[in-house]
C-alpha positions in Angstrom: 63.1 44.5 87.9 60.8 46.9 88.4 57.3 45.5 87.1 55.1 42.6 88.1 54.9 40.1 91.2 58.5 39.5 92.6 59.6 36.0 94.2 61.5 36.7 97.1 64.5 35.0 95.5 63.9 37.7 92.7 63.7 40.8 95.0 66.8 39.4 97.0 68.4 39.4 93.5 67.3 43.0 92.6 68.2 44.5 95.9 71.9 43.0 95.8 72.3 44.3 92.1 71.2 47.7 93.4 73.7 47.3 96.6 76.5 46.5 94.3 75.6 49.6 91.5 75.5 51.8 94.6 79.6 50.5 95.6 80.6 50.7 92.5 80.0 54.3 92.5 81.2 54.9 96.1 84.7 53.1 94.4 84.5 55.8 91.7 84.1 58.7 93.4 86.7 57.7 96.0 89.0 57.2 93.2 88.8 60.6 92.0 88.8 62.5 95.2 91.5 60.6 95.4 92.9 62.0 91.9 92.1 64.9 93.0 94.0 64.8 96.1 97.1 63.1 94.5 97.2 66.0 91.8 97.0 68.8 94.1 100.2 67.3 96.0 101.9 67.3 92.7 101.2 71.2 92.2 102.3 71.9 95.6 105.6 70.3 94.8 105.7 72.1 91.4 105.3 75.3 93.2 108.0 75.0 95.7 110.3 73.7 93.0 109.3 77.3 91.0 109.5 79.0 93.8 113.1 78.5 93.8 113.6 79.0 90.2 111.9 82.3 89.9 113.7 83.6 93.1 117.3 82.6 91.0 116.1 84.2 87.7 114.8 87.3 89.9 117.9 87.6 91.5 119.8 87.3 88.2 117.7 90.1 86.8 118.4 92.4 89.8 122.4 91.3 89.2 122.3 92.6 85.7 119.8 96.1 86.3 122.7 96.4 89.0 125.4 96.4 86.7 123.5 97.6 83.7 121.2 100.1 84.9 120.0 101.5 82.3 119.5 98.2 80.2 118.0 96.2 82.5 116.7 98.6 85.2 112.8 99.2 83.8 112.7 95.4 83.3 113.6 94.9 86.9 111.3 97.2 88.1 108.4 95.6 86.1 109.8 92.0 87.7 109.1 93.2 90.8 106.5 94.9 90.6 105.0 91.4 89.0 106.5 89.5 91.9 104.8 91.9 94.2 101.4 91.1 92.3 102.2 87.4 92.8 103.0 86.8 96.3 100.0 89.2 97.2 97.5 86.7 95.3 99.8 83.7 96.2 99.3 84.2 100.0 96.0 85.1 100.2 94.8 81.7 98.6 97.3 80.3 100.7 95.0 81.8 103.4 91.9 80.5 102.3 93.1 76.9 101.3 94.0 77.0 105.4 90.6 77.7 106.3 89.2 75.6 104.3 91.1 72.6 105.5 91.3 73.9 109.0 89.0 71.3 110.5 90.7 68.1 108.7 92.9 66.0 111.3 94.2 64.0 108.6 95.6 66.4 105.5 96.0 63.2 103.3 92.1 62.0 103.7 91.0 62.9 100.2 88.2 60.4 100.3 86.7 62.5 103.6 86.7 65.8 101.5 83.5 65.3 99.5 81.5 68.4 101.3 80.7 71.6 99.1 79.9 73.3 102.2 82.8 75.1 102.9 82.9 77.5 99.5 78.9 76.9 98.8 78.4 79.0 102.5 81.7 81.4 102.0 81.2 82.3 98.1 77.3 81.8 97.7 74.9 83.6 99.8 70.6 83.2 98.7 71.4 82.2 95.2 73.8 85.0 94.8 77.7 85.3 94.7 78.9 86.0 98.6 81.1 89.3 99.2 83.3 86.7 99.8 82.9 85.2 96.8 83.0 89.1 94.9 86.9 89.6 96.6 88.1 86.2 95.6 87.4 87.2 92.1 88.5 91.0 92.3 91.6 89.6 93.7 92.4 87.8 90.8 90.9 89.9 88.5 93.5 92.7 90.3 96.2 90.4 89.8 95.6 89.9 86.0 95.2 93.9 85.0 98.2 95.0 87.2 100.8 92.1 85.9 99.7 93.0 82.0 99.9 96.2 82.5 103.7 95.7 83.7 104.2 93.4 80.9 103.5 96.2 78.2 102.9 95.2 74.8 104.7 92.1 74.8 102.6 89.2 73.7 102.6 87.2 77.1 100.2 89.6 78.1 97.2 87.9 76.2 98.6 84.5 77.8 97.5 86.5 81.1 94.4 87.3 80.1 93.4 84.1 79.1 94.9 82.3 81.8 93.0 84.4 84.4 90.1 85.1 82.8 86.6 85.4 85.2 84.4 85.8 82.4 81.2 83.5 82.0 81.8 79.8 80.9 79.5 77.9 78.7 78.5 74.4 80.4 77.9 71.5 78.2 74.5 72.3 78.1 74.9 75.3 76.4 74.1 77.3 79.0 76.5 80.5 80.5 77.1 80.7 84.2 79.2 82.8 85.8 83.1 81.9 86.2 82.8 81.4 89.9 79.2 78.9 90.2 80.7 77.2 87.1 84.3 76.3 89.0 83.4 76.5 92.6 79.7 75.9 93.6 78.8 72.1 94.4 82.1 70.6 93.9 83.9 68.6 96.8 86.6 69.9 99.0 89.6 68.5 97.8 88.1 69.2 94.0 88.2 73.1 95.1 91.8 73.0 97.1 93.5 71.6 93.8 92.1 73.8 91.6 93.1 76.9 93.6 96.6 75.0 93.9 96.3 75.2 90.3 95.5 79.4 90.4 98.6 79.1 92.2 100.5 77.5 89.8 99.2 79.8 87.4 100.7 82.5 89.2 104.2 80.6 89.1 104.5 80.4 85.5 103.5 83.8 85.2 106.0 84.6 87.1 108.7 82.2 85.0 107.3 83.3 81.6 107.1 87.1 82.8 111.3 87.2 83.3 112.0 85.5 80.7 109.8 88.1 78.4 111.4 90.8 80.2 115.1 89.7 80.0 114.6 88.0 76.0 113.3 92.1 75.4 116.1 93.5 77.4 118.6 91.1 75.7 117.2 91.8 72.2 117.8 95.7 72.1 121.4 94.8 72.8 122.6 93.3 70.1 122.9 95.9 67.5 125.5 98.6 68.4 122.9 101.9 68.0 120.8 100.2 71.0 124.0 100.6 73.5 124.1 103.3 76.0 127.0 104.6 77.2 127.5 105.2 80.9 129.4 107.4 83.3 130.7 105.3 86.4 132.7 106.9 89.3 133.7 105.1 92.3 131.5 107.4 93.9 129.3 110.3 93.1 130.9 113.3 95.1 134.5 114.2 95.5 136.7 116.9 97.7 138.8 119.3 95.9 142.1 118.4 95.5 141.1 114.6 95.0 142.1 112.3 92.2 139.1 111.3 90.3 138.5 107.8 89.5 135.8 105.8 87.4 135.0 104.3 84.3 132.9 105.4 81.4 131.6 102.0 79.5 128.8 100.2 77.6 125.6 99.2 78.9 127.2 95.4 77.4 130.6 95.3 79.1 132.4 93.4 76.2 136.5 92.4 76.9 136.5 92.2 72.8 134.6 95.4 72.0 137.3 97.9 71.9 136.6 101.7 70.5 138.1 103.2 67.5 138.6 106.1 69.4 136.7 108.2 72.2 136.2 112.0 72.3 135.4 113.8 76.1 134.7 117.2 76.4 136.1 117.9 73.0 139.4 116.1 73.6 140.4 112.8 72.1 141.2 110.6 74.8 144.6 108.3 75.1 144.6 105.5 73.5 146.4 103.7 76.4 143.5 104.2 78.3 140.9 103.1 76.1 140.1 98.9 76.4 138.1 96.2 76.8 134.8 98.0 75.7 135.9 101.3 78.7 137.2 104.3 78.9 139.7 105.0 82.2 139.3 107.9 84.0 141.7 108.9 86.1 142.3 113.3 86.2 141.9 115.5 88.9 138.5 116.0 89.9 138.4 120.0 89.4 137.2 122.7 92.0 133.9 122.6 94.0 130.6 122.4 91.7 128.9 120.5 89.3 131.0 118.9 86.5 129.6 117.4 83.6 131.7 114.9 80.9 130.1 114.9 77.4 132.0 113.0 74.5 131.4 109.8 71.9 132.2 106.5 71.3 133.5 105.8 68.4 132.9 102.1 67.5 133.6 100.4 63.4 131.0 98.6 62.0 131.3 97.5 58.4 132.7 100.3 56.3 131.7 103.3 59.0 132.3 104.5 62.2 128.9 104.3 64.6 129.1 107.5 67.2 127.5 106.6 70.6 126.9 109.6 72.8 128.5 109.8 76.7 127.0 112.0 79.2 127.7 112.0 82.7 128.7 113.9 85.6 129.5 114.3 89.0 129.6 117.0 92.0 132.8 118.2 93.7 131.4 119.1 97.3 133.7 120.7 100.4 134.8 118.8 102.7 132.5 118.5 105.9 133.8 120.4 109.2 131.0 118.8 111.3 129.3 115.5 111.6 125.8 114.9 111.3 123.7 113.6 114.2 120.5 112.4 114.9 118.3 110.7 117.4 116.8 108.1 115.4 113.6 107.1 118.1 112.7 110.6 118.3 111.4 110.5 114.7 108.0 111.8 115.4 105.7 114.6 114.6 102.2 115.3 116.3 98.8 115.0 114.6 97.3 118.5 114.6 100.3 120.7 114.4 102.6 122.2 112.2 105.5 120.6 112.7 108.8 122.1 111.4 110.9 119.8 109.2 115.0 120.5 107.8 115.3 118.5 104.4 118.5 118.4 102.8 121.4 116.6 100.9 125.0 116.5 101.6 126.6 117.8 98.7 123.1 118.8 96.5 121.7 122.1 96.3 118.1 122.6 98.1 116.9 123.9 94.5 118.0 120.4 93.2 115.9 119.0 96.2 112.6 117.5 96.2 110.6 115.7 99.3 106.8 114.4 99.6 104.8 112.8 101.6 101.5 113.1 102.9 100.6 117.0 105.0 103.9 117.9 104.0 105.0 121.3 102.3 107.8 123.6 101.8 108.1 126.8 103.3 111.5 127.7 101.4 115.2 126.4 100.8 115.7 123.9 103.1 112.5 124.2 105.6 109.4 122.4 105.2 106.3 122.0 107.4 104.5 118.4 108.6 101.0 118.5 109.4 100.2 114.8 109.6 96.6 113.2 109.3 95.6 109.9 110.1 97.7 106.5 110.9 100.7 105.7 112.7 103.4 106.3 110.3 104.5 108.7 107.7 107.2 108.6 105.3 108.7 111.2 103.7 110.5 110.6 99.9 113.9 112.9 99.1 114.9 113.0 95.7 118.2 114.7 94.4 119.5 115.8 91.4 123.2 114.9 90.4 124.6 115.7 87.1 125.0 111.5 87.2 121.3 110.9 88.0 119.0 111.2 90.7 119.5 109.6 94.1 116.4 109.3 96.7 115.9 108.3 100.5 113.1 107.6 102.6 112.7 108.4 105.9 110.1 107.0 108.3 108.4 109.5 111.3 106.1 108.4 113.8 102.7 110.1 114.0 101.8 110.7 117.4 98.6 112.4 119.3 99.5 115.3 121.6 100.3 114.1 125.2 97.4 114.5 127.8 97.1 118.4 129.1 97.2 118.8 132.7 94.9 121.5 134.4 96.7 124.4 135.9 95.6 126.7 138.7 97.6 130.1 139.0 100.2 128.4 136.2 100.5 125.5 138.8 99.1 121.6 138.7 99.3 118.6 140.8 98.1 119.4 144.2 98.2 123.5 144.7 97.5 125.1 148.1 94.8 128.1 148.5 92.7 130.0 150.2 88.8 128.8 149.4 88.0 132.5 148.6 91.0 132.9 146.4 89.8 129.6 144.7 86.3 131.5 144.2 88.0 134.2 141.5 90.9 132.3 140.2 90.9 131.0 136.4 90.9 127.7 134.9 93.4 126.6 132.5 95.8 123.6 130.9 98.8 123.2 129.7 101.7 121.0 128.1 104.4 121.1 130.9 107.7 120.1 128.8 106.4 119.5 125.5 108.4 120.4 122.3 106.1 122.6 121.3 105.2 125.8 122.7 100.9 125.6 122.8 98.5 128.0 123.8 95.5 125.8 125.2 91.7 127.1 125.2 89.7 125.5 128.3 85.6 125.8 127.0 84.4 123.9 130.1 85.2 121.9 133.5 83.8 120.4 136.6 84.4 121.3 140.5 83.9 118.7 143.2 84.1 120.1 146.6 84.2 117.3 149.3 80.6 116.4 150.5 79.2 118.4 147.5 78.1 117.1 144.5 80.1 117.9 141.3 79.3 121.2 139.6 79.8 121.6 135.7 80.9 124.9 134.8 81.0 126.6 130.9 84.4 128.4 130.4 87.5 129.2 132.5 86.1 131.0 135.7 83.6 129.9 138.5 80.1 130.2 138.4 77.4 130.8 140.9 77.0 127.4 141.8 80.7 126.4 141.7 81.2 129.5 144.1 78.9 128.3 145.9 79.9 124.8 146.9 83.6 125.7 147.1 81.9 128.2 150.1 81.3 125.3 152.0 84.9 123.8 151.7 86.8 123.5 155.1 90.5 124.0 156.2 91.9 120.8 155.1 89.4 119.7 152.2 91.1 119.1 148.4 88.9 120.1 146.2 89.1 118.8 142.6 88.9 120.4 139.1 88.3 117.9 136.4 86.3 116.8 133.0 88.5 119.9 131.6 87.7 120.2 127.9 90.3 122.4 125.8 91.7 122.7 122.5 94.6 124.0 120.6 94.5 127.4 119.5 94.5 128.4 115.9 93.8 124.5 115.5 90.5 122.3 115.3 92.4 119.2 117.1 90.8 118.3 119.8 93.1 117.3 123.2 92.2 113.9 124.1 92.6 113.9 127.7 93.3 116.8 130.3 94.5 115.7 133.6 92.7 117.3 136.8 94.1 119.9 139.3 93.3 119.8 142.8 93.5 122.3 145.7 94.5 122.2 149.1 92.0 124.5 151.0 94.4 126.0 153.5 91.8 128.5 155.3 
């Protein structure tokens, strides 16, 4: 074909040959953008049916650490803090798959997505990987150290690894490139949107395999009777003197057929009527005011011995309140820059048996604890209390807000104040907070005086100078004259006021 003198007949012949190689491989590569596309509507249906079945097993998981704390509570922390990781990762390539298909009218026209240039331009920058490109890889590289590390020991973990490994990949020349030019750089659109539907995916059956690790651990320790922990359980966690306590003390595996061979609290062997079904029934008076603690066995057969599992609970008896508690819940705020007092306590819990954080928080003594917030809008503040049942916590959420704008103050007075332009001459500058909570001494370094027909005058400090004297000389009956650019700050504080309003006076002579 390509040597020699060519009849026309012959190079007619050679150029249709060539036309038809060249459709033949249009075909092809229409046919697997096509694949391509087909495939990455097939993950997206595998995700949402996932999706569903992780969110039962999660919620079956939170059912049980609900019931059986302290079996299944660690594993449902680790859950969640794995389907945390996951939906962090999940949306944000959800995020980028939107961009990247953000100009395609028609989602469904795979054989138009055969461009590179949308993750060529966002992950590749002068032969090097983008900053772009750099997150996109922390993120999953994030992802993959945070959910193993909640995994533990267990052998998924090196599934993890594997599965979202960034390391360098070895083409089929031999030759090593890095993770992200191997999967990413060249490839058509649609080739790139299934395979991060396919990260996604990933992140799916981590999620599926991760619960089903964490509950087939959980569920393992349970089966031999010295992996049971026995548990104190009142109807609630505080009671009045004089009132009937109720609760249960049973196993972390609430068996109907797992009855004890007998049960010893507080040194006292316990009914047998009230001994059943794998519990204990409580149902004494609840003592005077204090801490009470329970302490005992369970007594269980097993072949030719008795196995002894340990009980420890306990529970507070509090007074009964004589006042309610009230509070405003928008005026949850406390102001950048200042001390701000703070009350922290638990109904029914000691303040030594108290514990609060957060960020420019610290305790004075007891009960009394001082805020000084720093950056951002919000705060929280974490209370922790110690029961002879366990600990409790709460959160609550203030506001951080900057000081309200000063006003400047003539004589202690602002707005609009009436005087005499020679009284004006010797009187002081200030600013203050008119009705704020807190009671602020303010520090005025500098202002400005505009006198009608005069040009402003700066001045250093609280009182006039020379010039400012000066101009307010030539003031008439009548004239307002204006105080304003007032710079102050809070004393025995480096916050800086944002804004002070301006003060005017009425010259009345």
């Amino acid at each position: 074909m390509a040597g020699g003198k060519l009849s026309p007949r012959q190079k007619m012949v050679n150029l249709m040959y060539l036309v038809f190689i060249a459709m033949l491989a249009m075909n092809m590569s229409k046919e697997v953008l096509s694949a391509f596309g087909s495939m990455k509507e097939k993950l997206i249906k595998s995700n949402v049916r996932a999706t569903a079945s992780n969110e039962a097993a999660y919620a079956t998981l939170m059912e049980n650490a609900v019931n059986q704390a302290k079996q299944y509570g660690e594993a449902n922390e680790n859950a969640n803090k794995i389907k945390g990781y996951s939906s962090e990762l999940f949306e944000y390539l959800e995020e980028l798959k939107s961009e990247m298909s953000a100009d395609i009218s028609d989602p469904k026209a795979y054989e138009s997505m055969d461009k590179p240039d949308f993750l060529d331009t966002r992950f590749f920058a002068g032969g090097k990987i983008s900053d772009a490109g750099k997150e996109f890889i922390s993120k999953i590289e994030n992802y993959k150290v945070k959910t193993v590390e909640a995994l533990g020991e267990r052998g998924l973990a090196d599934v993890v690894k594997e599965r979202f490994s960034t390391d360098k990949v070895e083409d089929k020349e031999g030759i090593k490139k890095e993770w992200l030019n191997y999967n990413y750089e060249g490839f058509p659109l649609i080739a790139s949107l299934t395979k991060i539907t396919q990260i996604q995916a990933d992140i799916k059956a981590t999620e599926s395999e991760s619960l089903s690790a964490l509950l087939q651990g959980e569920q393992s320790k349970a089966l031999s009777f010295t992996n049971y922990d026995a548990m104190v359980l009142f109807e609630k966690n505080a009671y009045y003197p004089g009132e009937k306590l109720t609760g249960k003390i049973v196993l972390g595996k609430n068996d109907p057929n797992l009855t004890a061979e007998k049960v010893v609290i507080n040194g006292a062997e316990w009914p047998k009527e009230k001994i059943s079904a794998g519990q204990v029934i409580l149902d004494g008076p609840a003592g005077g005011v204090g801490d009470k603690t329970l302490e005992g066995s369970f007594f269980f057969k097993e072949g030719d011995s008795l196995v002894e599992i340990p009980i420890k609970g306990g529970y507070s008896v509090i007074p009964k309140p004589n006042g309610a508690v009230i509070s405003a819940d928008k005026m949850n705020v406390v102001y950048r820059g200042l001390k701000n007092p703070i009350t922290i306590s638990m109904p029914g819990v000691p303040s030594n048996k108290v514990s609060a954080s957060a960020s420019g928080l610290r305790k004075v003594s007891g009960d009394k604890y001082m805020m000084t917030p720093g950056s951002g809008k919000e705060v929280s503040i974490n209370v922790t209390g110690v029961l002879p049942s366990g600990k409790v916590s709460s959160r609550k959420k203030f506001r951080i807000k900057d000081i309200p704008p000063a006003v400047g103050m003539i004589r202690g007075q602002y707005g609009t104040v009436p005087m005499p332009k020679a009284s004006l001459g010797n009187t002081t500058v200030g600013a203050g907070l008119p009705d704020f909570l807190f009671d602020l001494k303010l520090n005025v370094s500098s202002f400005k005086i505009k006198v009608p027909g005069q040009v402003a005058v700066p001045v250093s400090g609280t009182r006039m100078n020379a010039r400012a004297k000066q101009a307010i000389g030539k003031a008439r009956r009548g004239d307002v004259v204006t105080i304003f650019d007032i710079k102050a700050s809070v004393t025995g504080s480096s916050y800086k006021l944002k804004k002070v309003l301006p003060v005017s006076v009425d010259i009345t002579n």
